[in-house]
PyMOL Python script that loads the backbone (N, CA, C, O; Angstrom):
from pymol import cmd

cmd.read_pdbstr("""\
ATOM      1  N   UNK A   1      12.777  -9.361   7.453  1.00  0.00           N
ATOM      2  CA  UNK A   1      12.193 -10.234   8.450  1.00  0.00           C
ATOM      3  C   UNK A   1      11.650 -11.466   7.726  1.00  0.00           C
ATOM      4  O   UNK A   1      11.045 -11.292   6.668  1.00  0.00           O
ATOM      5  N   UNK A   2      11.777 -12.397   8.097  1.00  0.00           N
ATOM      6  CA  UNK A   2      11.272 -13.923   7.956  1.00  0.00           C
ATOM      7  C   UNK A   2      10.647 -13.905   8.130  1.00  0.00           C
ATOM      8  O   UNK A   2      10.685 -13.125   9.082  1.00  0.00           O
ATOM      9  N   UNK A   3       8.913 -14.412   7.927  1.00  0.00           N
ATOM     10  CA  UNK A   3       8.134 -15.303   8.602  1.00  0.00           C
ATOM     11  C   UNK A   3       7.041 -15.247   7.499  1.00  0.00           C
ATOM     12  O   UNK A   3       6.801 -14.465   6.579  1.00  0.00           O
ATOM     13  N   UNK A   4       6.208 -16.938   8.186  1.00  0.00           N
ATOM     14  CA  UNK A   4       5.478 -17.736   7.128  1.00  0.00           C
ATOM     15  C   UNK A   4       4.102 -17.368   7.423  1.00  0.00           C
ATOM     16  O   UNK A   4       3.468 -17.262   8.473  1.00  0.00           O
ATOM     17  N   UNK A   5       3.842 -17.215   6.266  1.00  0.00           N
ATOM     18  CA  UNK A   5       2.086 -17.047   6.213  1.00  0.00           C
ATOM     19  C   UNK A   5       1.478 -17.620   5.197  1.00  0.00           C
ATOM     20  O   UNK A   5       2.119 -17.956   4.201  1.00  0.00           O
ATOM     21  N   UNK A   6      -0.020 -17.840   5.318  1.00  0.00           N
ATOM     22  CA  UNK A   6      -0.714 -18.567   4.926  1.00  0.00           C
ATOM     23  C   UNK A   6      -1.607 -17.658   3.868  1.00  0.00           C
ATOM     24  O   UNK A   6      -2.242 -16.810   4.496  1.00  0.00           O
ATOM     25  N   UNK A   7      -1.782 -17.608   2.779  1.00  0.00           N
ATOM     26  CA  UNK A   7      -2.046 -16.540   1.783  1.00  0.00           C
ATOM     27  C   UNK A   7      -2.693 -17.494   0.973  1.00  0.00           C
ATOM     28  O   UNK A   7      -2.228 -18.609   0.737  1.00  0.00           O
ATOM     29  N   UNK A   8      -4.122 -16.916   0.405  1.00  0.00           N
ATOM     30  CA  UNK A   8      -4.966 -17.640  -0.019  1.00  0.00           C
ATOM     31  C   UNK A   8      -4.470 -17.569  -2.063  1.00  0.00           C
ATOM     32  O   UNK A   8      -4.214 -16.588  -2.761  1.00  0.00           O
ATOM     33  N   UNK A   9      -4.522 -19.082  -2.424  1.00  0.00           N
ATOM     34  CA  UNK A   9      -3.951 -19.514  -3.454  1.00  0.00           C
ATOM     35  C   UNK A   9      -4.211 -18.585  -5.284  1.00  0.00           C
ATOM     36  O   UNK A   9      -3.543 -18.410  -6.304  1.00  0.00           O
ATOM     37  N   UNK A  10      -5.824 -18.175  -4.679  1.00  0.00           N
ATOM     38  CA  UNK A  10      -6.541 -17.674  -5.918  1.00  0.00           C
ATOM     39  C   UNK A  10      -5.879 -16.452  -5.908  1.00  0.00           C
ATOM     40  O   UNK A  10      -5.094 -16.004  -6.744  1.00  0.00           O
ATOM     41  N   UNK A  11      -6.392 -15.821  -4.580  1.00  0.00           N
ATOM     42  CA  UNK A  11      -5.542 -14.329  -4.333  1.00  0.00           C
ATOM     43  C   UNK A  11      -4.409 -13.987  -5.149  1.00  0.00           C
ATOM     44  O   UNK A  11      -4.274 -13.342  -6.188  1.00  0.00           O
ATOM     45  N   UNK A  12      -3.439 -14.762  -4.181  1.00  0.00           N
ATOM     46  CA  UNK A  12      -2.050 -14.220  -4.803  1.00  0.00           C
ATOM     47  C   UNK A  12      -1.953 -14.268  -6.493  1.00  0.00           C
ATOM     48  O   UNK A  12      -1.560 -13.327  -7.183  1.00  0.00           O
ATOM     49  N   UNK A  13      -2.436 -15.682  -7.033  1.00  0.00           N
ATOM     50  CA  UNK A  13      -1.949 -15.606  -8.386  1.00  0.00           C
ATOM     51  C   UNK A  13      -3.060 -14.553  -8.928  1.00  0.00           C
ATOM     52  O   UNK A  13      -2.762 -14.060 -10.016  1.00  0.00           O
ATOM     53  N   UNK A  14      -4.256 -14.132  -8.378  1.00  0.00           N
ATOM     54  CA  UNK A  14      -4.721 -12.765  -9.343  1.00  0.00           C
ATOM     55  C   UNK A  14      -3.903 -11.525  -9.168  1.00  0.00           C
ATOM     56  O   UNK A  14      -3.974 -10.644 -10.024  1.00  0.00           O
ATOM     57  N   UNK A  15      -3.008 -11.371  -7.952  1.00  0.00           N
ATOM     58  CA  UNK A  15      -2.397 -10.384  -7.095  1.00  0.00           C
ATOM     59  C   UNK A  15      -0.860 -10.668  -8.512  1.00  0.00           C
ATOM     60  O   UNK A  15      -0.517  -9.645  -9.104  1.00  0.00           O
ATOM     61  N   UNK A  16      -0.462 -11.389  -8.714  1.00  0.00           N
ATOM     62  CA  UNK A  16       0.778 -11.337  -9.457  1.00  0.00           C
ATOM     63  C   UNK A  16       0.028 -11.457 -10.898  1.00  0.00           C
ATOM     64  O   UNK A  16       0.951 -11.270 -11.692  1.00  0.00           O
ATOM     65  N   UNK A  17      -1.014 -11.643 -11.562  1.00  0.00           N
ATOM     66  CA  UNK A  17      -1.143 -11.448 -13.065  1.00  0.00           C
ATOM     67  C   UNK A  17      -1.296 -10.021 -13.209  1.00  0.00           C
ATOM     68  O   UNK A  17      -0.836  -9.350 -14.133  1.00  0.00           O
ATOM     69  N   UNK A  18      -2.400  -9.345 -11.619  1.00  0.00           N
ATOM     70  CA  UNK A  18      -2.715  -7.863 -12.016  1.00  0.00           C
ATOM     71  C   UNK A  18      -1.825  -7.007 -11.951  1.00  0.00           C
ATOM     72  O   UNK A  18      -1.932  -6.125 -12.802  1.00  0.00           O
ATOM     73  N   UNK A  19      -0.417  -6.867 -10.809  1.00  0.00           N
ATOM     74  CA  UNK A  19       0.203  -6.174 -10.570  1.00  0.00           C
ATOM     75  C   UNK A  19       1.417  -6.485 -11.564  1.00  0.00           C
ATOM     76  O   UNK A  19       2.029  -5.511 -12.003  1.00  0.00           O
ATOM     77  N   UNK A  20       1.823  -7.812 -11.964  1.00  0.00           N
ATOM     78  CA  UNK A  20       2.948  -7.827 -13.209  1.00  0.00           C
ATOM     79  C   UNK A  20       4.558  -8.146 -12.533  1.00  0.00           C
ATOM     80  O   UNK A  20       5.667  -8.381 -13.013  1.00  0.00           O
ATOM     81  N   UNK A  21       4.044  -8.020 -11.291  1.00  0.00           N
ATOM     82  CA  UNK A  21       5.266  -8.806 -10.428  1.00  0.00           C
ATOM     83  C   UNK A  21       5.408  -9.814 -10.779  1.00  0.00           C
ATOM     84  O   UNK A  21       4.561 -10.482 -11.372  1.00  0.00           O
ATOM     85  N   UNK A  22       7.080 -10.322 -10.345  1.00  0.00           N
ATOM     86  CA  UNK A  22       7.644 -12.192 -10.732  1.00  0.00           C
ATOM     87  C   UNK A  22       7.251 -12.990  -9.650  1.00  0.00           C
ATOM     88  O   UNK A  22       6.968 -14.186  -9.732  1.00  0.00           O
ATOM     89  N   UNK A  23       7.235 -12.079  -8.296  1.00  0.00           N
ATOM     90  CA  UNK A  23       7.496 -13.481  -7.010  1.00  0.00           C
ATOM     91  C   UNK A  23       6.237 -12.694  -6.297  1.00  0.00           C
ATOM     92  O   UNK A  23       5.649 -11.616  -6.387  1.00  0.00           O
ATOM     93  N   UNK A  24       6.189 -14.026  -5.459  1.00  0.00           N
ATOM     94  CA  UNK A  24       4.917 -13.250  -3.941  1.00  0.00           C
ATOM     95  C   UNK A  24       5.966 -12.764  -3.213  1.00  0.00           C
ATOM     96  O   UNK A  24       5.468 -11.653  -3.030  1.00  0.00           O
ATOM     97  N   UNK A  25       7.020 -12.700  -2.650  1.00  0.00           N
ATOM     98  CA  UNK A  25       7.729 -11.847  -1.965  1.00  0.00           C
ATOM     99  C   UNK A  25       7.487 -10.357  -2.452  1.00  0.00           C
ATOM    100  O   UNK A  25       7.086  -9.416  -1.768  1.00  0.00           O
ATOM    101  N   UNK A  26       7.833 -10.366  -3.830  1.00  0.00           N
ATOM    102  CA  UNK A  26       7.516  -8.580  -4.387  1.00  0.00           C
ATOM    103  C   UNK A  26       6.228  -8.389  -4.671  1.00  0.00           C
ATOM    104  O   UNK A  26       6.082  -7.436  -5.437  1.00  0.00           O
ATOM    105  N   UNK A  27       4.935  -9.074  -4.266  1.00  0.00           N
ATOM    106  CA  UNK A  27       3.539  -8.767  -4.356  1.00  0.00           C
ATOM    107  C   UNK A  27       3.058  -8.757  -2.921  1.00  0.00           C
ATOM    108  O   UNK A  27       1.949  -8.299  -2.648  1.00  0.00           O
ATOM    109  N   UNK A  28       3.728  -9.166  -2.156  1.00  0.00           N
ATOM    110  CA  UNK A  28       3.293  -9.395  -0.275  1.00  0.00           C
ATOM    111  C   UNK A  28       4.027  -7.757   0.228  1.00  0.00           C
ATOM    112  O   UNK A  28       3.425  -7.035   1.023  1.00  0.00           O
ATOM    113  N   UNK A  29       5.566  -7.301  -0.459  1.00  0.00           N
ATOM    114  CA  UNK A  29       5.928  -6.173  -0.492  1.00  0.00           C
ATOM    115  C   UNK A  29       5.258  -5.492  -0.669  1.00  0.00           C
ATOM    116  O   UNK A  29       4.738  -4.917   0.287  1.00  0.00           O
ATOM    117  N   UNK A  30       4.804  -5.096  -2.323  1.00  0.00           N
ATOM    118  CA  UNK A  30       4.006  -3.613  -2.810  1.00  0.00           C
ATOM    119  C   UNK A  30       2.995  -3.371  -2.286  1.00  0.00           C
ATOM    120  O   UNK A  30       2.382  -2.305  -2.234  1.00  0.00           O
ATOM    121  N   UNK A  31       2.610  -4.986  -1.594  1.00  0.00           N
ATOM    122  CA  UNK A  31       0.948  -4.912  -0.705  1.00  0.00           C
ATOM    123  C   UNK A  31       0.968  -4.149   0.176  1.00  0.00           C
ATOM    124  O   UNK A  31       0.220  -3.172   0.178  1.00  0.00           O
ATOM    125  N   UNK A  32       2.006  -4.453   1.347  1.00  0.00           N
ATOM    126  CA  UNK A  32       2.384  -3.739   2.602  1.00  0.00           C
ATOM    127  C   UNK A  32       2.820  -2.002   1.870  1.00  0.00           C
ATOM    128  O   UNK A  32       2.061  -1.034   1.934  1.00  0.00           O
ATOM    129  N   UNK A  33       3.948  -1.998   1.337  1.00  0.00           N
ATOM    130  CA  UNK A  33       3.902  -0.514   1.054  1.00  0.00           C
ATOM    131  C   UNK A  33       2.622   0.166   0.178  1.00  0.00           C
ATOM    132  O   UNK A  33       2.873   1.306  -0.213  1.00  0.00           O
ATOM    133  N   UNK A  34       1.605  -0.234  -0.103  1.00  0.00           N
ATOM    134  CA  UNK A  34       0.787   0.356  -0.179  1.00  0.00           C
ATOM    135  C   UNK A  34      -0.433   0.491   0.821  1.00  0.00           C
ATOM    136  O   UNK A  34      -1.287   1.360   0.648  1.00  0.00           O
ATOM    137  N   UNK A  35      -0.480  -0.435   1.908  1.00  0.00           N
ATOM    138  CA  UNK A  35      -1.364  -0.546   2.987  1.00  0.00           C
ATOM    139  C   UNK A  35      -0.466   0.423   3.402  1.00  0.00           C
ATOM    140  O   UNK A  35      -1.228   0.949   4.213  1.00  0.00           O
ATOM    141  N   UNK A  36       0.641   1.135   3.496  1.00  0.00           N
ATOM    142  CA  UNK A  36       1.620   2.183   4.687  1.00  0.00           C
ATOM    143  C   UNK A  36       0.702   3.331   4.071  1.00  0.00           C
ATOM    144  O   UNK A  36      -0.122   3.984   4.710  1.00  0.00           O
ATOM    145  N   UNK A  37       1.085   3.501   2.287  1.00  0.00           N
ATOM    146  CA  UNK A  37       0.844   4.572   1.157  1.00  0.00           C
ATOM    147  C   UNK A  37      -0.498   4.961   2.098  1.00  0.00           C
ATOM    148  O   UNK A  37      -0.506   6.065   2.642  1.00  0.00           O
ATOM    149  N   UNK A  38      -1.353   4.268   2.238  1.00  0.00           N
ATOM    150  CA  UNK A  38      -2.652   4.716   2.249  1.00  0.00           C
ATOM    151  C   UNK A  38      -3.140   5.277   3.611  1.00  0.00           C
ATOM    152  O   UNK A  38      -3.725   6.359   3.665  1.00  0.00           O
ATOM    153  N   UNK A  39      -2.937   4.664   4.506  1.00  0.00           N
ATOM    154  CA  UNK A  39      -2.797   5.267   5.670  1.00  0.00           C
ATOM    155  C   UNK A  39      -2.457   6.144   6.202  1.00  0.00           C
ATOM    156  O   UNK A  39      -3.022   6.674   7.159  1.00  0.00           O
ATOM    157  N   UNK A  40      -0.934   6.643   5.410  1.00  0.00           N
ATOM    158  CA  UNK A  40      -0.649   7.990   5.494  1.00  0.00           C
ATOM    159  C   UNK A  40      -1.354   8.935   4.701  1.00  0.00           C
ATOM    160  O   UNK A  40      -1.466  10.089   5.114  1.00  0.00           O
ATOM    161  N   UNK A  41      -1.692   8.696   3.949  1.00  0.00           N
ATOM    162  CA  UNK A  41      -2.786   9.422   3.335  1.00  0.00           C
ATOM    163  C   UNK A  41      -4.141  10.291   3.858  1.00  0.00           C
ATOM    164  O   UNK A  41      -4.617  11.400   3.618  1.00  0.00           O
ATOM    165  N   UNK A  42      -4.650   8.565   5.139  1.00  0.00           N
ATOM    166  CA  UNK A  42      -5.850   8.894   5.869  1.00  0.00           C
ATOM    167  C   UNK A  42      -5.282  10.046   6.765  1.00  0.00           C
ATOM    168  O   UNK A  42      -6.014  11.020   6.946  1.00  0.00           O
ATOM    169  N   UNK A  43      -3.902  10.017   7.407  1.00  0.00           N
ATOM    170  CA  UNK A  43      -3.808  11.121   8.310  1.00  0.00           C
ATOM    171  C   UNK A  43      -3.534  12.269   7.823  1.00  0.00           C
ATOM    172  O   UNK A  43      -3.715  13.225   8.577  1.00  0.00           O
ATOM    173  N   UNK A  44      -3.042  12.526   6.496  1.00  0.00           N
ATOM    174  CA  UNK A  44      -3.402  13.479   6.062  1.00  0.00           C
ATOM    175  C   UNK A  44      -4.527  13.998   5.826  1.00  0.00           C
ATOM    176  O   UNK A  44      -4.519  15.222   5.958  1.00  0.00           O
ATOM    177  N   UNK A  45      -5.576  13.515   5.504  1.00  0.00           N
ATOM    178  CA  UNK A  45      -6.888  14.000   4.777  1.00  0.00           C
ATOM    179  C   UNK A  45      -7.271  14.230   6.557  1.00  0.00           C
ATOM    180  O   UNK A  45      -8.418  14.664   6.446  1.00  0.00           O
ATOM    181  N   UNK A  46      -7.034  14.198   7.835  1.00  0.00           N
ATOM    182  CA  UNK A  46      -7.255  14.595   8.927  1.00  0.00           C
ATOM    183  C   UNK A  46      -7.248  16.096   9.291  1.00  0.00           C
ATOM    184  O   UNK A  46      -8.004  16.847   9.907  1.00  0.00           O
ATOM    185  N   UNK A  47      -5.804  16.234   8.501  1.00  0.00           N
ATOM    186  CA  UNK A  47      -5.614  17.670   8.508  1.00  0.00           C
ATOM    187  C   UNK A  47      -6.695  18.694   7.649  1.00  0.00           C
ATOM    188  O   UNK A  47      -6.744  19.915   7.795  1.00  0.00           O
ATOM    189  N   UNK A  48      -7.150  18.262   7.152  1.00  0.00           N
ATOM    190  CA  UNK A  48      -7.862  19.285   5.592  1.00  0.00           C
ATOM    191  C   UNK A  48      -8.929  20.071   6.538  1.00  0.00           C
ATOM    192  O   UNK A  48      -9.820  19.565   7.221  1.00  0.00           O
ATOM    193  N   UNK A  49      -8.617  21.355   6.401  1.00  0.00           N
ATOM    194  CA  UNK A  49      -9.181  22.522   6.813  1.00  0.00           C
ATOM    195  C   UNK A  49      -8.163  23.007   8.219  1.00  0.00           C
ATOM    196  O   UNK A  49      -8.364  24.116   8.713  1.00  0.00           O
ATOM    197  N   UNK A  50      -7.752  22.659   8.439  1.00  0.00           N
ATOM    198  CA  UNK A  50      -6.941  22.828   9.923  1.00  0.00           C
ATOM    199  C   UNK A  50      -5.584  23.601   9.716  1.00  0.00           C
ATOM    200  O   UNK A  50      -5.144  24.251  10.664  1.00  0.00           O
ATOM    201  N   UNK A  51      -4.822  23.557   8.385  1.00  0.00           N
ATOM    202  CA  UNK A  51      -4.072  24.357   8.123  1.00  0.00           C
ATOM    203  C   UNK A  51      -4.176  25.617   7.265  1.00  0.00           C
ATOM    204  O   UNK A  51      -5.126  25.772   6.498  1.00  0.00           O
ATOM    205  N   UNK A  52      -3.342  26.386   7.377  1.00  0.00           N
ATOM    206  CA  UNK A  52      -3.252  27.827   7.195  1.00  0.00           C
ATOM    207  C   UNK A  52      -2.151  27.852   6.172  1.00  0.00           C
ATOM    208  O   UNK A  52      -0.990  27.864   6.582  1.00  0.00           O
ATOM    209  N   UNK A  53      -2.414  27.863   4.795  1.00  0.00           N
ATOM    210  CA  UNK A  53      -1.628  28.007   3.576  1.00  0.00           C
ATOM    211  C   UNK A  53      -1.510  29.743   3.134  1.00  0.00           C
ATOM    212  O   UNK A  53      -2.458  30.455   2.805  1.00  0.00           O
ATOM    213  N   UNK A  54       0.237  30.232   3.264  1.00  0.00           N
ATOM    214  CA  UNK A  54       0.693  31.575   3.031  1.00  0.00           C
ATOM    215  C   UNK A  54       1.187  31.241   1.505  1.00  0.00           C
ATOM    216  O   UNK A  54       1.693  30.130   1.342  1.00  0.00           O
ATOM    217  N   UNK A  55       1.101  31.951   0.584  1.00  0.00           N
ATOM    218  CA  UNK A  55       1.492  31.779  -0.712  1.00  0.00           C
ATOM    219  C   UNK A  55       0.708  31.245  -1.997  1.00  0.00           C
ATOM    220  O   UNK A  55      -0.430  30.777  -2.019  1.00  0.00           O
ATOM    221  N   UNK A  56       1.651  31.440  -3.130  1.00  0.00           N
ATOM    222  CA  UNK A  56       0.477  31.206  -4.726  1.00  0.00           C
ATOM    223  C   UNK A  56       1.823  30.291  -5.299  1.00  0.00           C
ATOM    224  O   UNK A  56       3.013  30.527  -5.505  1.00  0.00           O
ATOM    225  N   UNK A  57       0.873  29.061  -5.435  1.00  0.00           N
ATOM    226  CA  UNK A  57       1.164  28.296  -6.611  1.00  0.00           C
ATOM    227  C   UNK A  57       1.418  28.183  -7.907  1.00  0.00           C
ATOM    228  O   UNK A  57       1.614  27.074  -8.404  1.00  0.00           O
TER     229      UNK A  57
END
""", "prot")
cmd.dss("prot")
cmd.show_as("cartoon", "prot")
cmd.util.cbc("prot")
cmd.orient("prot")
């Protein structure tokens, strides 16, 4: 998908020295798949105590 946004200047270039990415396309990416990463996360940690684990690790 296309589209333009307005992304604050300091941000991004601390966002590409810390993460070691080349472009803001692949730092606006890992951003979003990690805003997904985490979220799914929160609905997991929803579940904790609610399931019923059969078996040894």
């Amino acid at each position: 998908m296309r589209t333009n946004i307005v992304i604050d200047d300091k941000l991004m270039s601390t966002a590409i020295k810390k993460s070691g990415l080349k472009t803001k396309k692949e730092v606006v990416e890992e951003g979003l798949k990690l805003l997904v990463r985490v979220k799914n996360q929160a609905k997991l940690k929803k579940l904790k105590g609610k399931l019923k684990w059969k078996g040894n690790l």
